[in-house]
SEVEXMAR-257331 format. One record per atom (N, C-alpha, C, O, CB): residue number from 1; residue in one letter; atom name; x, y, z. Coordinates in steps of 0.001 Angstrom, whole numbers, plus 500000, padded with zeros to 6 digits. Glycine has a CB too. Example, Ala and Ser with C-alpha at 12.3 -4.5 7.8 and 13.67 -1.06 7.14 Angstrom:
k->1&r->A&a->N&c1->513190&c2->494310&c3->507800
k->1&r->A&a->CA&c1->512300&c2->495500&c3->507800
k->1&r->A&a->C&c1->513200&c2->496700&c3->507800
k->1&r->A&a->O&c1->514236&c2->496681&c3->508465
k->1&r->A&a->CB&c1->511308&c2->495527&c3->509046
k->2&r->S&a->N&c1->512850&c2->497750&c3->507080
k->2&r->S&a->CA&c1->513670&c2->498940&c3->507140
k->2&r->S&a->C&c1->512900&c2->500030&c3->507870
k->2&r->S&a->O&c1->513409&c2->501138&c3->508039
k->2&r->S&a->CB&c1->514084&c2->499402&c3->505725
***
This chain:
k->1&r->X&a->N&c1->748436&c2->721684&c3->329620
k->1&r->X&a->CA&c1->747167&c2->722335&c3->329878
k->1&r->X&a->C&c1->746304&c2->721420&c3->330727
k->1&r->X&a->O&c1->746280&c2->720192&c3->330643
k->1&r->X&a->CB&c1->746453&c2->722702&c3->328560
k->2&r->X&a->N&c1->745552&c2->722227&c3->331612
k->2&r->X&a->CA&c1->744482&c2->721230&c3->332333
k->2&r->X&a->C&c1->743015&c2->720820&c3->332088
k->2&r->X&a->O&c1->742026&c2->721529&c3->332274
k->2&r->X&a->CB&c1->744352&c2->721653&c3->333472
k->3&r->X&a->N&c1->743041&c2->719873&c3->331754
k->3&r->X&a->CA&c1->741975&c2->719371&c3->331427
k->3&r->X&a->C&c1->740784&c2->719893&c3->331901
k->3&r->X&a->O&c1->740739&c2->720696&c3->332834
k->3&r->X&a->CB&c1->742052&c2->718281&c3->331658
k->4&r->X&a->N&c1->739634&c2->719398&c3->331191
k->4&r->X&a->CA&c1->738126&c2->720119&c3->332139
k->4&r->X&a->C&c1->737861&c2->718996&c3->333564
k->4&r->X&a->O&c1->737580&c2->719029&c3->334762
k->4&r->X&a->CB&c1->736194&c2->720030&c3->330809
k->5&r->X&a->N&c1->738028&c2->718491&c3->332980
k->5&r->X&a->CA&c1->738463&c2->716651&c3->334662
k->5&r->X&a->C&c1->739139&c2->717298&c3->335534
k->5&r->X&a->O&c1->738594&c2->717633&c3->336585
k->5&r->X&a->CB&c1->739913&c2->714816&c3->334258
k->6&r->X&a->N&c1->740605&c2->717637&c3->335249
k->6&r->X&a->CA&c1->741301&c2->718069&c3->336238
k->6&r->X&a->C&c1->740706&c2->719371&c3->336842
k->6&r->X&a->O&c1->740396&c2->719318&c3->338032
k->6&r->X&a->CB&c1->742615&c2->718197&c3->335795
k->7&r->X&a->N&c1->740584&c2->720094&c3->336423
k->7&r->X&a->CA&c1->740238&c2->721390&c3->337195
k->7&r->X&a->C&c1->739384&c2->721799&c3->338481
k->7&r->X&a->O&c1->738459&c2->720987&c3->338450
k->7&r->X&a->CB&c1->739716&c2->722029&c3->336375
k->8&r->X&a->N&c1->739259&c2->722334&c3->339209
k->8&r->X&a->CA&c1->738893&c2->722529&c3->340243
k->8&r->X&a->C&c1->737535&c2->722589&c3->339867
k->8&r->X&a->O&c1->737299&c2->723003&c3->338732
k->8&r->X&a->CB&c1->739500&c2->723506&c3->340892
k->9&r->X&a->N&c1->736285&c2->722150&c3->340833
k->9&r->X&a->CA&c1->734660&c2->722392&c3->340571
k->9&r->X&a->C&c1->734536&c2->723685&c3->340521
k->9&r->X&a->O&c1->733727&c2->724111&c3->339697
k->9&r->X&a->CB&c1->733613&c2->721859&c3->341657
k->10&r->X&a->N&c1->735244&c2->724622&c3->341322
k->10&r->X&a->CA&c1->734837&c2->726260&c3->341560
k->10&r->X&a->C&c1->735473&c2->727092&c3->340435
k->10&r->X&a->O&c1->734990&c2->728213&c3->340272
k->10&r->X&a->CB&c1->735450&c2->726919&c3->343108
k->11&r->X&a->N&c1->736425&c2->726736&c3->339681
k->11&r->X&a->CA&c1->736793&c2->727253&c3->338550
k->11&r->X&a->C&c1->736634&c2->727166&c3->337246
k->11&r->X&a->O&c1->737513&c2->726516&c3->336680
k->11&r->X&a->CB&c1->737537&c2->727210&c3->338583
k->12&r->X&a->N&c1->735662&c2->727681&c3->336471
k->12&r->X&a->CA&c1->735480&c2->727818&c3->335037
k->12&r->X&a->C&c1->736608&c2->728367&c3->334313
k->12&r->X&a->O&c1->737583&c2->728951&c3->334785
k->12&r->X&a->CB&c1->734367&c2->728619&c3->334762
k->13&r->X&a->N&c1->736253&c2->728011&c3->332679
k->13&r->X&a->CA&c1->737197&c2->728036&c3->332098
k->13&r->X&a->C&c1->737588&c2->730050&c3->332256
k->13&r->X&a->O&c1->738696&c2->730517&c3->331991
k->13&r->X&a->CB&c1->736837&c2->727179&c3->330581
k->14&r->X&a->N&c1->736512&c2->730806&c3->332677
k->14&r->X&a->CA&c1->736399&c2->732373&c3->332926
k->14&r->X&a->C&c1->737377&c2->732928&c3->334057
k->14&r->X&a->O&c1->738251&c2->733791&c3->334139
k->14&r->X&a->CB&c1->734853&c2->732746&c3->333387
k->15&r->X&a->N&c1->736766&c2->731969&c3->334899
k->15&r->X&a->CA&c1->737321&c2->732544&c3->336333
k->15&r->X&a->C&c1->739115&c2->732225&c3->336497
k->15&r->X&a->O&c1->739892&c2->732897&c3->337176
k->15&r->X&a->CB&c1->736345&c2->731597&c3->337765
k->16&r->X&a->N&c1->739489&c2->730885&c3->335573
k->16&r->X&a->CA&c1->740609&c2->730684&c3->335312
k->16&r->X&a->C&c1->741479&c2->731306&c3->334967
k->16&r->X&a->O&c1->742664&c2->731303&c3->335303
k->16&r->X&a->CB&c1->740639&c2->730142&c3->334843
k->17&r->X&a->N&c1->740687&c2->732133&c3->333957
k->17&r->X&a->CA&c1->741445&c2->733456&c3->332724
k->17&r->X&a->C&c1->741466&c2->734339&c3->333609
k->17&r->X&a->O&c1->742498&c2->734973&c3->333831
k->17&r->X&a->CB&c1->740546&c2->734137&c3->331171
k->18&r->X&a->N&c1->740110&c2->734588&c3->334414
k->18&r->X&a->CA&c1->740688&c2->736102&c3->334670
k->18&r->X&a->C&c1->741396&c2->736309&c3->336548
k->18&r->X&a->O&c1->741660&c2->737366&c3->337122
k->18&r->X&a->CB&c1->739007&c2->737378&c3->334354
k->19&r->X&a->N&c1->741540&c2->734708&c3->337141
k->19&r->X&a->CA&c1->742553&c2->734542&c3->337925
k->19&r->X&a->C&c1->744321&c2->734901&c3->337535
k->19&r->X&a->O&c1->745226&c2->735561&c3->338046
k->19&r->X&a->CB&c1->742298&c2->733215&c3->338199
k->20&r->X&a->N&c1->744147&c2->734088&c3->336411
k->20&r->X&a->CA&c1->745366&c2->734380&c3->335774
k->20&r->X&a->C&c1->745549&c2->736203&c3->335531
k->20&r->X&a->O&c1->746282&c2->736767&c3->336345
k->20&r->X&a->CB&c1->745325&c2->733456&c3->334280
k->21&r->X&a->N&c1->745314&c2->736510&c3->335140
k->21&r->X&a->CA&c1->745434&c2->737685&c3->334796
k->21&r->X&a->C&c1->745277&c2->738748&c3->336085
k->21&r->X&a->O&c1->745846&c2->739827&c3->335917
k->21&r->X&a->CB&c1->744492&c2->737837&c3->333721
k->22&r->X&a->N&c1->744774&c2->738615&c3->336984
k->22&r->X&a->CA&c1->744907&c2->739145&c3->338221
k->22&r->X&a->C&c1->746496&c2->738917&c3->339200
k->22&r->X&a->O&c1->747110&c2->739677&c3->339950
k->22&r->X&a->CB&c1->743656&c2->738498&c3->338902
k->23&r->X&a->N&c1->746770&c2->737321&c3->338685
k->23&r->X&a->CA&c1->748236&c2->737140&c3->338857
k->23&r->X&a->C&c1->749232&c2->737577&c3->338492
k->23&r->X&a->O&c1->750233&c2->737885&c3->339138
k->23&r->X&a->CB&c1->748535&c2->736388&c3->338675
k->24&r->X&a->N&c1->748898&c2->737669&c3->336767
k->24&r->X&a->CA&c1->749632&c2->738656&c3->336298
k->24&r->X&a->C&c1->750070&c2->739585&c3->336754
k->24&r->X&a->O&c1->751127&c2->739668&c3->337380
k->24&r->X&a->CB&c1->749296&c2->739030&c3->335639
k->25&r->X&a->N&c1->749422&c2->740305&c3->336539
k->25&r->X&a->CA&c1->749209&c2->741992&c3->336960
k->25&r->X&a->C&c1->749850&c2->742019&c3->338366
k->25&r->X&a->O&c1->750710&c2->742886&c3->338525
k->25&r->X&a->CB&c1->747366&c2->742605&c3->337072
k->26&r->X&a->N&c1->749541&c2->741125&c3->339520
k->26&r->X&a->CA&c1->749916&c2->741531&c3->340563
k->26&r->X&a->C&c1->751845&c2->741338&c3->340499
k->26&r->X&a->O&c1->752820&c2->742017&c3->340819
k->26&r->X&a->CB&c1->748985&c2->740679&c3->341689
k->27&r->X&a->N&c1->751559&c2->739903&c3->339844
k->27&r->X&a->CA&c1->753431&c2->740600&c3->339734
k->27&r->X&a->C&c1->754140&c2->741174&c3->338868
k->27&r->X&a->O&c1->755367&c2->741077&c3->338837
k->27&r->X&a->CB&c1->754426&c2->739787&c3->339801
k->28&r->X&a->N&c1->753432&c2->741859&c3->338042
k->28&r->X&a->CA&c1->753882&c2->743334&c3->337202
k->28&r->X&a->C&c1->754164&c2->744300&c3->338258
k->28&r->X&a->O&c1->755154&c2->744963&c3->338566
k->28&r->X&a->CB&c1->752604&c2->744065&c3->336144
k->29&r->X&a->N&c1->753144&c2->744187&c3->338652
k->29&r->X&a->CA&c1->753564&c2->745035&c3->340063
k->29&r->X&a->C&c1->754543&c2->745038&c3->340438
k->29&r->X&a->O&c1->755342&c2->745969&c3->340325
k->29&r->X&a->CB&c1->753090&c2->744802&c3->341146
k->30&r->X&a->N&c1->754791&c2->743650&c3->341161
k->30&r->X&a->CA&c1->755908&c2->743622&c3->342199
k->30&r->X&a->C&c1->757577&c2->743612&c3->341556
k->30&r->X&a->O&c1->758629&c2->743940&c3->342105
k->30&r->X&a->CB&c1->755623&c2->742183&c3->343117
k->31&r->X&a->N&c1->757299&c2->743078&c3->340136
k->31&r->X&a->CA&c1->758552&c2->743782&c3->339768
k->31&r->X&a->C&c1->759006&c2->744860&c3->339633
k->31&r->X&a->O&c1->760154&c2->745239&c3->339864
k->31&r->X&a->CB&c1->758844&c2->743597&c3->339032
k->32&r->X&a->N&c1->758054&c2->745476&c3->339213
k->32&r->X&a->CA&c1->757815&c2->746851&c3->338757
k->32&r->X&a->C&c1->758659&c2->747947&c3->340774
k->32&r->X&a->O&c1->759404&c2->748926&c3->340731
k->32&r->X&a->CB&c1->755317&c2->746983&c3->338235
k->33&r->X&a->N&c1->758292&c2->747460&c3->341724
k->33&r->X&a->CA&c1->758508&c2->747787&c3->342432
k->33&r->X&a->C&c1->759790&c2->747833&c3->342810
k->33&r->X&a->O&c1->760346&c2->748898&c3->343081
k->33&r->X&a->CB&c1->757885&c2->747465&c3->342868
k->34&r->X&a->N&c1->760514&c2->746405&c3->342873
k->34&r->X&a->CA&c1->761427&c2->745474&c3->343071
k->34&r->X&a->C&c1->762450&c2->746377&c3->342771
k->34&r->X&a->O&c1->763272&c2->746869&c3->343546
k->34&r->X&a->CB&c1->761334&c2->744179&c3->342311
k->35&r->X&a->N&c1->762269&c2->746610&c3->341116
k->35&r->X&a->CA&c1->762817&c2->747493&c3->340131
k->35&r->X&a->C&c1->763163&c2->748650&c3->340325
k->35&r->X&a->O&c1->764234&c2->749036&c3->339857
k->35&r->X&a->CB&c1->762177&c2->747630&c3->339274
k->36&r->X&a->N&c1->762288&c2->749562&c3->341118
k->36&r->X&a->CA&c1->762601&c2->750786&c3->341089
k->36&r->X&a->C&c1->762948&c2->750688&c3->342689
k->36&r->X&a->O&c1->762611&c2->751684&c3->343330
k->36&r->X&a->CB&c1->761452&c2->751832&c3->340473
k->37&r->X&a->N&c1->763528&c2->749708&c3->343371
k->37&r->X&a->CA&c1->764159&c2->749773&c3->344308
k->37&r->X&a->C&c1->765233&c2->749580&c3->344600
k->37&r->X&a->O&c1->765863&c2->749694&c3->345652
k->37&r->X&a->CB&c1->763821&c2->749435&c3->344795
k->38&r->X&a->N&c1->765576&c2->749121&c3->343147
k->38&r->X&a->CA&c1->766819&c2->748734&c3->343162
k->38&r->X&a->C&c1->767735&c2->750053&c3->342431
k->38&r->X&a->O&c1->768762&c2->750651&c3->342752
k->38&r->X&a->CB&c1->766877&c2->747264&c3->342404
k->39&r->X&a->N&c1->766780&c2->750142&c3->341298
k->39&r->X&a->CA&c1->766958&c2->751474&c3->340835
k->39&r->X&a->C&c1->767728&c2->752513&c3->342054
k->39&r->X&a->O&c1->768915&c2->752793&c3->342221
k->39&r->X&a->CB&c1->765416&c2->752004&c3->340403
k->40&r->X&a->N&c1->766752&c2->752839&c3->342636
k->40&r->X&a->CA&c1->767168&c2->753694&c3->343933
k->40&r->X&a->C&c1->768185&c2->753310&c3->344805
k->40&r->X&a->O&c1->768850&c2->754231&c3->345278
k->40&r->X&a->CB&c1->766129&c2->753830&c3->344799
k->41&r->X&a->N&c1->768486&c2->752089&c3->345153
k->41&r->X&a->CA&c1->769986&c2->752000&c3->345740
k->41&r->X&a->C&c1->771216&c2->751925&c3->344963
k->41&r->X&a->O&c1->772373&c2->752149&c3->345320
k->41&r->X&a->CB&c1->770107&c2->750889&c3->346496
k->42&r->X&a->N&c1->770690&c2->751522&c3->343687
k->42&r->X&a->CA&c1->772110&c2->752088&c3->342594
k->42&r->X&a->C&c1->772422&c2->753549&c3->342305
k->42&r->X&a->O&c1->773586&c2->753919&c3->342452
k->42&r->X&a->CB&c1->771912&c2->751580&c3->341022
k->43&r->X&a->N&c1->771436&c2->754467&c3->341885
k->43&r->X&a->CA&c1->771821&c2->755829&c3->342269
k->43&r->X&a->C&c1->772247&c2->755936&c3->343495
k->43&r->X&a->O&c1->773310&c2->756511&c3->343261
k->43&r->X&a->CB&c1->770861&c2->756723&c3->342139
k->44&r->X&a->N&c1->772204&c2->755763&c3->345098
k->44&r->X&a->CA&c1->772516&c2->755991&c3->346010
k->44&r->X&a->C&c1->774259&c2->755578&c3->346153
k->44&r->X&a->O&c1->775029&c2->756268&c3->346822
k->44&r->X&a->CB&c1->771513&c2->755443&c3->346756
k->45&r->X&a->N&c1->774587&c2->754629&c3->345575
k->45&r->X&a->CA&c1->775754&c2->754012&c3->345724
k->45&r->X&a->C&c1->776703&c2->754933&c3->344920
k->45&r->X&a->O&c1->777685&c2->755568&c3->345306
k->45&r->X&a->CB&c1->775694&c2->752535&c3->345274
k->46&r->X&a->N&c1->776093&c2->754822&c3->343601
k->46&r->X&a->CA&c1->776927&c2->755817&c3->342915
k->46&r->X&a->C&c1->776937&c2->757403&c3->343208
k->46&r->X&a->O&c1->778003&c2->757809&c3->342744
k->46&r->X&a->CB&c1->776593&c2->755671&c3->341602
k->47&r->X&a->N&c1->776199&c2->758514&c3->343790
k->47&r->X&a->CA&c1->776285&c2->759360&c3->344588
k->47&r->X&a->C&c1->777066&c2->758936&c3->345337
k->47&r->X&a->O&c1->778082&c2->759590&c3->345103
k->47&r->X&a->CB&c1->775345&c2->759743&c3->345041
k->48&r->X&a->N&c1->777349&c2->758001&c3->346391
k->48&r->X&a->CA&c1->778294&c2->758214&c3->347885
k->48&r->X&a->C&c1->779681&c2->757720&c3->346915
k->48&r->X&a->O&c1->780807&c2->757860&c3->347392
k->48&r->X&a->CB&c1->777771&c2->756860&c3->349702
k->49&r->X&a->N&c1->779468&c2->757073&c3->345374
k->49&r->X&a->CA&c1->781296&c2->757126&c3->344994
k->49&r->X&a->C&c1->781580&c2->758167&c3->344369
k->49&r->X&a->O&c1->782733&c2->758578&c3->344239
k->49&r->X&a->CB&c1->781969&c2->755990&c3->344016
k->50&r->X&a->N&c1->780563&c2->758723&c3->343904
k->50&r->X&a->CA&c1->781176&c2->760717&c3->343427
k->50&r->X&a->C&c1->781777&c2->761547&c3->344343
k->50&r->X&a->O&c1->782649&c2->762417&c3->344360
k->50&r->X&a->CB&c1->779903&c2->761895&c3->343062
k->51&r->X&a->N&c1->780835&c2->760853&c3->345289
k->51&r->X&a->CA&c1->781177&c2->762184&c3->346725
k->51&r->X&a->C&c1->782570&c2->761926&c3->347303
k->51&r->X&a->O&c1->783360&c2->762830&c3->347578
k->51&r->X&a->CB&c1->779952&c2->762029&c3->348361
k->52&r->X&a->N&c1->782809&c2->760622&c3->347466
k->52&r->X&a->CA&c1->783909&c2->760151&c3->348474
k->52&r->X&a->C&c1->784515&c2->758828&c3->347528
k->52&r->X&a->O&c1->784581&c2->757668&c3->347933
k->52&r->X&a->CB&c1->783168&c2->759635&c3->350240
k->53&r->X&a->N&c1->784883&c2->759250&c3->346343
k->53&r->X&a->CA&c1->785621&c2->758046&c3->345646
k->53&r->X&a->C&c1->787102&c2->757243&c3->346271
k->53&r->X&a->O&c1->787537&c2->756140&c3->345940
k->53&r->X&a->CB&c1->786006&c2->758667&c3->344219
k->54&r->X&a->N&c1->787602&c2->758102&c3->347154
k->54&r->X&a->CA&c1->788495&c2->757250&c3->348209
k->54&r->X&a->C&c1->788153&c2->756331&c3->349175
k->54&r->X&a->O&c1->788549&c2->755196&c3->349440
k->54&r->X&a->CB&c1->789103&c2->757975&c3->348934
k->55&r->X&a->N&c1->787396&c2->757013&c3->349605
k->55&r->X&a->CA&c1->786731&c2->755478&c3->350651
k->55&r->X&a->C&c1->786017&c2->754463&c3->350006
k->55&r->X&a->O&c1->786078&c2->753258&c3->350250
k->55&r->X&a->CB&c1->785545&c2->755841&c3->351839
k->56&r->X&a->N&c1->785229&c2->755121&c3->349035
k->56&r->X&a->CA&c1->784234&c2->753789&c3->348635
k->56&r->X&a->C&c1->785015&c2->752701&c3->347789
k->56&r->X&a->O&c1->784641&c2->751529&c3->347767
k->56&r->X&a->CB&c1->782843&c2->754293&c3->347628
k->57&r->X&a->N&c1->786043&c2->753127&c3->347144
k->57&r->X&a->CA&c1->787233&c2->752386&c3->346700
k->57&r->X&a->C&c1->788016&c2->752175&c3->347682
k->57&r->X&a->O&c1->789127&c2->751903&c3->347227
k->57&r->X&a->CB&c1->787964&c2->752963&c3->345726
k->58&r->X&a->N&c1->788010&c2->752163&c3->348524
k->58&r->X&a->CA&c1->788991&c2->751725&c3->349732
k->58&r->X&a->C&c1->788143&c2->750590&c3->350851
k->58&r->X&a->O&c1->788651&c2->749764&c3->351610
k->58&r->X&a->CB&c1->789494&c2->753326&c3->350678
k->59&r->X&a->N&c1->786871&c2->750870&c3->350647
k->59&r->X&a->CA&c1->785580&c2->749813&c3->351303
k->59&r->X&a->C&c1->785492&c2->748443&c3->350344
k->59&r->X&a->O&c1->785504&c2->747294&c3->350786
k->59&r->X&a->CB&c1->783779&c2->750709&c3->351217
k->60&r->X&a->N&c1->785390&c2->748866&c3->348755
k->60&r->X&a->CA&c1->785287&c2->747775&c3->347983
k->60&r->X&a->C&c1->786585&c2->746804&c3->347907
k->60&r->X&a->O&c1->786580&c2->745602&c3->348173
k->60&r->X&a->CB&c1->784915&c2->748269&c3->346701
k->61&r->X&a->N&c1->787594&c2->747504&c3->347528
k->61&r->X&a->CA&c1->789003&c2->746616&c3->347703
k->61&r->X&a->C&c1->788911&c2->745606&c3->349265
k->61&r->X&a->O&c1->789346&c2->744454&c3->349281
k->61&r->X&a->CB&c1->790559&c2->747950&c3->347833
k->62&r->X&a->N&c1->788279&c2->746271&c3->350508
k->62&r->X&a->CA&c1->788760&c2->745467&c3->351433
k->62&r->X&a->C&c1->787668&c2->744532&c3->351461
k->62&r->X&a->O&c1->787782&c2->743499&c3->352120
k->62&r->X&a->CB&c1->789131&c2->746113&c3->352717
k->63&r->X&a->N&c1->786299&c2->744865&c3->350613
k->63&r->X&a->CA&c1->785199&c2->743730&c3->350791
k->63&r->X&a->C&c1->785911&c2->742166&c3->349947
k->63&r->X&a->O&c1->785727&c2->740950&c3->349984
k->63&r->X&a->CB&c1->783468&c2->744399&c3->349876
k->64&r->X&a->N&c1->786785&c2->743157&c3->349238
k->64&r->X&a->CA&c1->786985&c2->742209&c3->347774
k->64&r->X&a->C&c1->788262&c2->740845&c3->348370
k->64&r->X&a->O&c1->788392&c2->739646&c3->348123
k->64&r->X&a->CB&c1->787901&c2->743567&c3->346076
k->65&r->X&a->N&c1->789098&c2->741971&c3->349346
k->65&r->X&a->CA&c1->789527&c2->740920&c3->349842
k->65&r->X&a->C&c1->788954&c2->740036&c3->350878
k->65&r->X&a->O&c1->789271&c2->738847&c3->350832
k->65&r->X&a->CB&c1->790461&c2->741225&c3->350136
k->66&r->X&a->N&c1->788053&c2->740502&c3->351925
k->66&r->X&a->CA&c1->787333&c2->739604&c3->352565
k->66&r->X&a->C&c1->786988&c2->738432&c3->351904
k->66&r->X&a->O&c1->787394&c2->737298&c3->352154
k->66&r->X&a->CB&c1->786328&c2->740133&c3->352976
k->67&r->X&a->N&c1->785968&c2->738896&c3->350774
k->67&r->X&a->CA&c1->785773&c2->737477&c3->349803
k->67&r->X&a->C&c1->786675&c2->736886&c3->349704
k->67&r->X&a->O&c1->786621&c2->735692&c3->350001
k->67&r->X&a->CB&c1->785428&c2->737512&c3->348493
k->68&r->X&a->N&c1->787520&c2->737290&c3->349385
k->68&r->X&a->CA&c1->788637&c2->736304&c3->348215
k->68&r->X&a->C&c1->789008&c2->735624&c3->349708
k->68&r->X&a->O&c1->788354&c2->734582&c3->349766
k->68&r->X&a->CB&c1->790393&c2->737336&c3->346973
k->69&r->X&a->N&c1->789836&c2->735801&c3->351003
k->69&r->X&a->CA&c1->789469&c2->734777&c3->351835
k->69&r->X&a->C&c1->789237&c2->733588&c3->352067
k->69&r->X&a->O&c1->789878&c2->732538&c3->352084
k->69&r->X&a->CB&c1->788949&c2->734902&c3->352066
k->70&r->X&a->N&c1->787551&c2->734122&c3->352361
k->70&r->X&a->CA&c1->786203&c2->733026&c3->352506
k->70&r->X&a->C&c1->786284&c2->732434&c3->351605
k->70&r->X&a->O&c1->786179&c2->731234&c3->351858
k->70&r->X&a->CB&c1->784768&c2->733425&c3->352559
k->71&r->X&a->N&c1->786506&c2->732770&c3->350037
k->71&r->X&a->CA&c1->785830&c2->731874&c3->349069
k->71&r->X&a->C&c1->787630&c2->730909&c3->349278
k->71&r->X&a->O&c1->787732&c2->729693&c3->349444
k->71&r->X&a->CB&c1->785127&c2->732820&c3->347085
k->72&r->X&a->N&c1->788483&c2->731632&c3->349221
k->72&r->X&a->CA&c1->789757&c2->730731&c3->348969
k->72&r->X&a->C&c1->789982&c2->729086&c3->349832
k->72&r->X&a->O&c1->790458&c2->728005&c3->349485
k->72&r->X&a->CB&c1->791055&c2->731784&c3->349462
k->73&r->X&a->N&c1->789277&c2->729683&c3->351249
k->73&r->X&a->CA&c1->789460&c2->728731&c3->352088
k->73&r->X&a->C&c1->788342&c2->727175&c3->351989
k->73&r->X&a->O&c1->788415&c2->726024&c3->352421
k->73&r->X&a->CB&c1->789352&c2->729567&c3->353404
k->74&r->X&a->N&c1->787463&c2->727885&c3->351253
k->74&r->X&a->CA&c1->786821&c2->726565&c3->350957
k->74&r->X&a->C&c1->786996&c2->725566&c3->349776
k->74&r->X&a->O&c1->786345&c2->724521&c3->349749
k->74&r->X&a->CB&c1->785625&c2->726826&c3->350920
***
């Protein structure tokens, strides 16, 4: 915790709290966003493997070997 010494002259023990809490909140937000964006490209993925479960299993196998590759050679 920071001392009353350490702390900035422009920040009370108030403005501290309710900085914090403005921080908060803002990245509630941004997870919150993050989240439902990811959300949305996982439904998307899984739609295009309902639709076309041959290719998208035929895309992943060849990503899978790409990796295996790259990672082998190092």
């Amino acid at each position: 915790m920071i001392s009353s010494d350490e702390r900035p002259a422009c920040c009370g023990p108030d403005e501290a709290a309710i900085l914090a809490h403005k921080a908060g909140h803002a990245l509630r937000e941004a997870v919150d966003t993050a989240s439902g964006s990811a959300l949305g490209i996982s439904e998307n993925i899984m739609n295009d493997v309902r639709r076309h479960p041959l290719r998208t299993s035929t895309a992943a196998a060849g990503l899978g070997f790409l990796l295996g590759l790259l990672l082998r050679r190092r």
